[in-house]
N, C-alpha and C positions, 0 to 999 in steps of 0.2 A: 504494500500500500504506500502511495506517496504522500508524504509528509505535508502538503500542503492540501488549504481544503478544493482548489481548484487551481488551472492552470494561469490566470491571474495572481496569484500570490507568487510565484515563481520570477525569483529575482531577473533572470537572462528575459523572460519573458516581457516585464516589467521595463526593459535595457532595449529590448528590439522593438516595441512601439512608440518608444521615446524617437527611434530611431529612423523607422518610418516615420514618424511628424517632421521630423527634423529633413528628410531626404523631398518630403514634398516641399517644403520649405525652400530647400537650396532649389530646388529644377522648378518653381514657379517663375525664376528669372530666366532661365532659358531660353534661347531663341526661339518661336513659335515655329521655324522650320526641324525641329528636335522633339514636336508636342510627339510626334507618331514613333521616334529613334530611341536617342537616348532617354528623354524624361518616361514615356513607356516603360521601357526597362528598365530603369532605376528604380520605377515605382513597383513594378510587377514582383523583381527581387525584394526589396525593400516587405513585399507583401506577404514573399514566402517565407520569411524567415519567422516570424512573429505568430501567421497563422499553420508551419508546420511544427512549430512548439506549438502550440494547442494543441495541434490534432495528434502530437505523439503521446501530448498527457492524458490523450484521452485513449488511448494506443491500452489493451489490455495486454498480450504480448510482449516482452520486453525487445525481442529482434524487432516488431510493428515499432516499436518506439524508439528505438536508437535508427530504425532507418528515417523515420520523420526528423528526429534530433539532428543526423547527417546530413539531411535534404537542408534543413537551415543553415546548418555550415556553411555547404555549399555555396548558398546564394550568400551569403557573408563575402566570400572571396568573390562571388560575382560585384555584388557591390563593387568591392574593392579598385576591382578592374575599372569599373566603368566611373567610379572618382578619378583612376589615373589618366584615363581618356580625356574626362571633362576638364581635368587640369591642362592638358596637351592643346586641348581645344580653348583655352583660358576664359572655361564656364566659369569657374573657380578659381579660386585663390589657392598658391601652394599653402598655406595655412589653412584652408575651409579642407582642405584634402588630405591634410595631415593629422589636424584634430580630429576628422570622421574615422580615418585608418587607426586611429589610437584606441576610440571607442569600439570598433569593431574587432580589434583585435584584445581586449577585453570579454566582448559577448561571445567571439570563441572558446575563447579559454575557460568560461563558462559552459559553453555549448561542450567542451572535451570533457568537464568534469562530470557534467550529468550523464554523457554517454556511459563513461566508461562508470559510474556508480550505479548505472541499471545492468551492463554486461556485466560487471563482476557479483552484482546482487542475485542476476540470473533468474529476477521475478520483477 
């Protein structure tokens, strides 16, 4: 059973819709030739990471749940990527792209604790 009484309480979880606000935030100044590219994507990632923590806490299975926990990862480093583009593209500030890569590589490393605390719980 997880410790918290729903997937709300969940610190990372808590960390990646901070996250997502924050990412709509930066790509509402975006170029309106980027509404259908990049800001699409940033958002859609930004989207999975938050609601595939939910849906892995809602995951009865512990392999159901470490693959949704790893689907969020994923789109973490997707993220990532596509701050280093919109830097290149000077969407952003190297600072808007460095402080996001810092927070994000924070909700990983949360995202690696929860994994590996349901694999080695093994329920």
């Amino acid at each position: 059973m997880e410790k918290y009484n729903d997937f709300r309480d969940m610190n990372v979880w808590q960390q990646s819709i901070s996250m997502l606000v924050k990412i709509y935030e930066i790509t509402a100044s975006y170029p309106e030739s980027e509404k259908f590219g990049l800001v699409s994507d940033m958002r859609r990632a930004a989207n999975s990471v938050s609601h595939n923590i939910a849906e892995g806490y809602g995951r009865y299975e512990p392999r159901d749940k470490t693959r949704f926990y790893k689907i969020s990862r994923g789109s973490m480093y997707e993220l990532m990527s596509q701050l280093e583009g919109s830097k290149l593209l000077k969407y952003i500030t190297l600072e808007v792209c460095d402080n996001q890569i810092i927070e994000y590589k924070q909700i990983i490393k949360e995202l690696d604790s929860l994994i590996n605390a349901v694999e080695n719980r093994g329920s």
